[in-house]
C-alpha positions, 0 to 999 in steps of 0.5 A, spaced: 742 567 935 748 563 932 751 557 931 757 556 927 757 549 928 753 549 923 754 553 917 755 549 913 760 547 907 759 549 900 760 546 892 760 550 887 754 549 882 757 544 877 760 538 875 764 535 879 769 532 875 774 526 875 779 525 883 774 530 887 772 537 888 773 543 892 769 545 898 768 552 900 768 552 909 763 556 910 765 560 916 771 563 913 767 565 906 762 568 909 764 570 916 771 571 917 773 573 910 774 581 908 770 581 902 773 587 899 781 585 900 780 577 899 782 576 906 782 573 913 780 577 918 785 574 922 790 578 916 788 584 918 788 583 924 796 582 925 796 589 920 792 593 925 797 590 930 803 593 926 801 599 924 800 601 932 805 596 936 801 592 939 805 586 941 803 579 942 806 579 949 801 585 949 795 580 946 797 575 950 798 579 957 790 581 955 787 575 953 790 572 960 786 577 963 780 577 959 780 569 962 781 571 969 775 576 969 771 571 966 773 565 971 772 571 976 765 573 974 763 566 974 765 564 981 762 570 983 755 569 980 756 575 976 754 571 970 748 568 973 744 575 973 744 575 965 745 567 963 739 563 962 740 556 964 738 551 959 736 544 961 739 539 956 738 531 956 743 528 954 743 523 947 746 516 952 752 515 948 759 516 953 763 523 952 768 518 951 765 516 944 763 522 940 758 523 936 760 527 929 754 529 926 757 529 917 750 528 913 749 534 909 756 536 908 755 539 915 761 541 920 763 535 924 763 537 931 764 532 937 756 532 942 759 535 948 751 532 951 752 525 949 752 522 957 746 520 960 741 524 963 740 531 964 744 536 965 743 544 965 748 548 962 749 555 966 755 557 963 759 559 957 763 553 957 770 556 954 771 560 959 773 553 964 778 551 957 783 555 958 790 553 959 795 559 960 802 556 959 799 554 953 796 560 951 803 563 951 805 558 946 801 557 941 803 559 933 801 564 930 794 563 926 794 568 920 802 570 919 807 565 919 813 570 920 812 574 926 806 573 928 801 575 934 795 573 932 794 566 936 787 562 937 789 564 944 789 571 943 783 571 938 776 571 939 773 563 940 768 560 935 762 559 937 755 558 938 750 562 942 744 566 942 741 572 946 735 576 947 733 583 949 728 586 949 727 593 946 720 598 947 717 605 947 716 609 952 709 609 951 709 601 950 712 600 957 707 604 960 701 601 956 704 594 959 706 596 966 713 594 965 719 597 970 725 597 963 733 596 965 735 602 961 734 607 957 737 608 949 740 615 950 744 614 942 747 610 937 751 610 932 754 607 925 761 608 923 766 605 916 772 607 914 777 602 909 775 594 910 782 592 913 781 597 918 775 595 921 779 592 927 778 601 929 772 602 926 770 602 934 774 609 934 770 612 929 763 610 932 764 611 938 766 619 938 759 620 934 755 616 939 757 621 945 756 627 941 750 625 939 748 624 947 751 630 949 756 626 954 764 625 954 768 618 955 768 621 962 761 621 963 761 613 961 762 609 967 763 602 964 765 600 957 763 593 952 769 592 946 767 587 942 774 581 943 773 580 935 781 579 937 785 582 943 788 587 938 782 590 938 780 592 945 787 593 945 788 598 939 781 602 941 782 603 947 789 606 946 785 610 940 779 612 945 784 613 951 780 608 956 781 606 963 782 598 961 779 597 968 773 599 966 772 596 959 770 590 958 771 588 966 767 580 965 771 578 959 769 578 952 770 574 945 776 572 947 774 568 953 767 567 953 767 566 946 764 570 939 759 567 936 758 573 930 751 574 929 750 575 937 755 579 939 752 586 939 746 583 943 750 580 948 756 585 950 749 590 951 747 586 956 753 585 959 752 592 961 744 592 962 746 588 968 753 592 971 751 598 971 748 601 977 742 606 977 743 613 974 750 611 970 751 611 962 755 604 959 757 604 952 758 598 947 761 598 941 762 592 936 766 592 929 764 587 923 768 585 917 767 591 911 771 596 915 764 598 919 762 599 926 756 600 930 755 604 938 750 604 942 750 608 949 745 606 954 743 610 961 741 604 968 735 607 970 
């Protein structure tokens, strides 16, 4: 589970002197931040970009595809297979006043439940939002001067949660229980902190290696949409079909709520793959890591 609406704001520990003081925004600190360079994310982002001629015509064309897939999936009831749907009774305020909750130097955040009655919450709500002229208008977000990074092309803050559930074999057995998939491997990776945006191309080598499979083998793929530029640059580097590879959507259009992400692509894959075939995911995270995980449909 993950909510960044509520990762707080920090002080330091010391007297605040006369005129104010500084807070620190905790998600970027803590969450966006590389630790190593003093950077945003979003910096090393537009590197990796650079380095490998990804364009922001390219990110742009990419996240209007993402968009359209998920649009695609929902109205197709493709997302009904792994989303559960959350019954929330609204507070009785009207939208057209909203609520902003500020007390414990919190992140002041509209109440999208703030109506009368009860409503049920069956989909990621960004994947409505989009606006596709603007998307291709948009400033970039993290460098001012030739730029390709935008809040269009990036992945979206959110909050979310998601839930899988991991047994032996001989658990499965014990309890009478019919499993989805099966693990076949796994895999960790690093490499430079400014790099991890292609960390996935390191992880991923291993995770096949260690199944005794080869990309051809894999039917679908799930790439963390931590930006477009990601996708982009690892599916150039792993030589993927990009009809196969996150084929719902990703970060970018359903949204990345950091802690969650790597239970939620998996399941994406539980969920689309047919019996027999293999499905691997793979997600980056700030320090230069990334982890893999191949699954087979059973």
């Amino acid at each position: 589970m993950e909510s960044m609406s509520n990762v707080p704001f920090y002080v330091l520990r010391q007297e605040i002197p006369y005129g104010g003081g500084q807070i620190v925004d905790g998600i970027v600190f803590d969450g966006l931040t590389d630790s190593f360079n003093k950077i945003h994310m979003g910096v090393c982002a537009e590197k990796t970009a650079k380095k490998m001629g990804i364009t922001r015509e390219d990110q742009d064309n990419y996240a209007t595809q993402a968009y359209k897939r998920s649009q695609a999936a929902a109205k197709s009831g493709s997302f009904k297979k792994e989303i559960v749907p959350v019954k929330v009774q609204q507070r009785g305020s009207s939208l057209k006043a909203p609520v902003f909750s500020v007390s414990l130097l919190r992140r002041p955040r509209p109440n999208v439940f703030a109506g009368k009655g009860e409503i049920v919450v069956d989909l990621d709500e960004e994947v409505a939002k989009v606006n596709f002229d603007k998307l291709l208008t948009l400033k970039p977000a993290f460098q001012k001067e030739a730029g390709t990074v935008t809040a269009g092309n990036a992945s979206k803050l959110n909050d979310g949660a998601a839930a899988t559930v991991l047994m032996s074999a001989d658990a499965v057995k014990k309890h009478g229980l019919q499993p989805l998939a099966r693990i076949v491997s796994f895999s960790d990776a690093a490499r430079d902190p400014v790099e991890f945006t292609i960390a996935p191309a390191d992880a991923v080598p291993i995770a096949l290696k260690r199944a005794g499979l080869t990309k051809n083998d894999i039917k679908l793929w799930e790439i963390n949409e931590a930006f477009s530029v990601v996708a982009l640059a690892n599916q150039k580097l792993l030589d993927l079909d990009p009809d196969f590879l996150n084929i719902n959507g990703g970060g970018v259009s359903l949204g990345h709520p950091i802690g969650m992400s790597g239970a939620r692509i998996t399941n994406t894959l539980l969920y689309n793959l047919k019996a027999g075939e293999y499905g691997c995911a793979s997600i980056c995270n700030g320090g230069g890591g990334a982890s893999c995980i191949i699954i087979q449909k059973l």
